[in-house]
N, C-alpha and C positions, 0 to 999 in steps of 0.2 A: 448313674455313671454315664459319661458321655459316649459316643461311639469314637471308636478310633481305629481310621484309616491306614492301611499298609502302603508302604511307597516304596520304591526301591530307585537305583542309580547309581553309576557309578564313577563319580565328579570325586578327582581326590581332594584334600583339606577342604572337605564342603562347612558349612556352619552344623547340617545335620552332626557332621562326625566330629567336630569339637564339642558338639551340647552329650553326645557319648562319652566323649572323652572324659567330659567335666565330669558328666554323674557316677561314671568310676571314679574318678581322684576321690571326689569326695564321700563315696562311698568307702572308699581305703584308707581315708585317711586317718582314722582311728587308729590302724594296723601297721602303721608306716613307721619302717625302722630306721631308714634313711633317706637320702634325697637321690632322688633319679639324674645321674650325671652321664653326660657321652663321654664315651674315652674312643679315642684318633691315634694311633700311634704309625708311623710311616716312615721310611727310608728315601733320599733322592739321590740320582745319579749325582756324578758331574756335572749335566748339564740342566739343573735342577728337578729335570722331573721326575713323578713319583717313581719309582719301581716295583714297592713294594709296600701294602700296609694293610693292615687291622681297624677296623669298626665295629666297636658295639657300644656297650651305657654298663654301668653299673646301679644297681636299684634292690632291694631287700636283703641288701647284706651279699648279691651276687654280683659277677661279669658275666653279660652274654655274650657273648663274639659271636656280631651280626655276619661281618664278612671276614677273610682273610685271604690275599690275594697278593701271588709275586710271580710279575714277570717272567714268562718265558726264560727268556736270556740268565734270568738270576734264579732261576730253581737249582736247588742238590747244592746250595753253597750255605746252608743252616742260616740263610738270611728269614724264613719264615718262624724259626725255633726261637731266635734274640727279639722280632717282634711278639712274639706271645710270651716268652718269657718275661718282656717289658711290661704287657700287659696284665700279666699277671701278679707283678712286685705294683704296680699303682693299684691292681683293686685291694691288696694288700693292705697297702697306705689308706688307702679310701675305707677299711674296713671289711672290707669282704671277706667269704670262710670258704667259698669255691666258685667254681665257676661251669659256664654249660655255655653248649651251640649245638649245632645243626651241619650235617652234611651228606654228601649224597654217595651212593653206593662207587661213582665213576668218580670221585673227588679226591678228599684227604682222609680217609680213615686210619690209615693206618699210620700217618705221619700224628697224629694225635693220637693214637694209641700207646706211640713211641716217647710220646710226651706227658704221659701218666694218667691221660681218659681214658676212660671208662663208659661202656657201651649202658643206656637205660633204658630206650626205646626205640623200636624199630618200626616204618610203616613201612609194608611192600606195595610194590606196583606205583610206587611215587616218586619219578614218575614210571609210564608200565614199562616192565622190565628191568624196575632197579629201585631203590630203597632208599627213603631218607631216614640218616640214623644221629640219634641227639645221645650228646654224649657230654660227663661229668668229670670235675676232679676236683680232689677238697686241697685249698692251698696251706692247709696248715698238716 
């Protein structure tokens, strides 16, 4: 067995982190129930820009909702409720059976709570003095 070197760095989309990337794909890909797609869903003003919108992907049958974010100006008007309800009806169509994200203790808890998730994990002191909590709901 040859020796092997530790390296470290941290250079984003290096060749190191796609030759990772690869060796998971194809390590999963046996297991793979569907195809890894982003989903984008967003609102604009009047004067075209964004105000409002949702990012994540769909991949094993789920939607992660990477971000979810609305404007100042346009919060408490259920413009963040008709974005993930959108996202929600396309992972639907895409297949999917639920869906999961991430949020933090100072964020949206409770307006997803109000939207039918469900608390499954919680880490404290992340960051210190406040919790990130990932949280579930089955679309069907």
């Amino acid at each position: 067995m040859s020796e092997c070197g530790i390296q470290l760095h941290d250079l984003p989309n290096s060749a190191e982190a796609a030759a990772i990337q690869q060796g998971i794909k194809e390590h999963n890909a046996p297991f793979r129930t569907s195809a890894w797609r982003e989903l984008t869903v967003f609102s604009r003003g009047g004067n075209g820009t964004v105000m409002a919108g949702l990012n994540g992907y769909t991949d094993w049958d789920w939607l992660f909702v990477k971000l979810l974010w609305v404007g100042k100006a346009d919060r408490g008007k259920g413009l963040g409720a008709r974005l993930l309800a959108a996202a929600e009806a396309e992972a639907r169509d895409r297949g999917c059976h639920s869906v999961w994200l991430d949020t933090f203790s100072f964020q949206a808890r409770g307006f997803y709570e109000r939207h039918g998730y469900g608390v499954f994990a919680e880490l404290g002191d992340y960051p210190r003095g406040h919790s990130r909590i990932f949280l579930r709901k089955s679309l069907y």
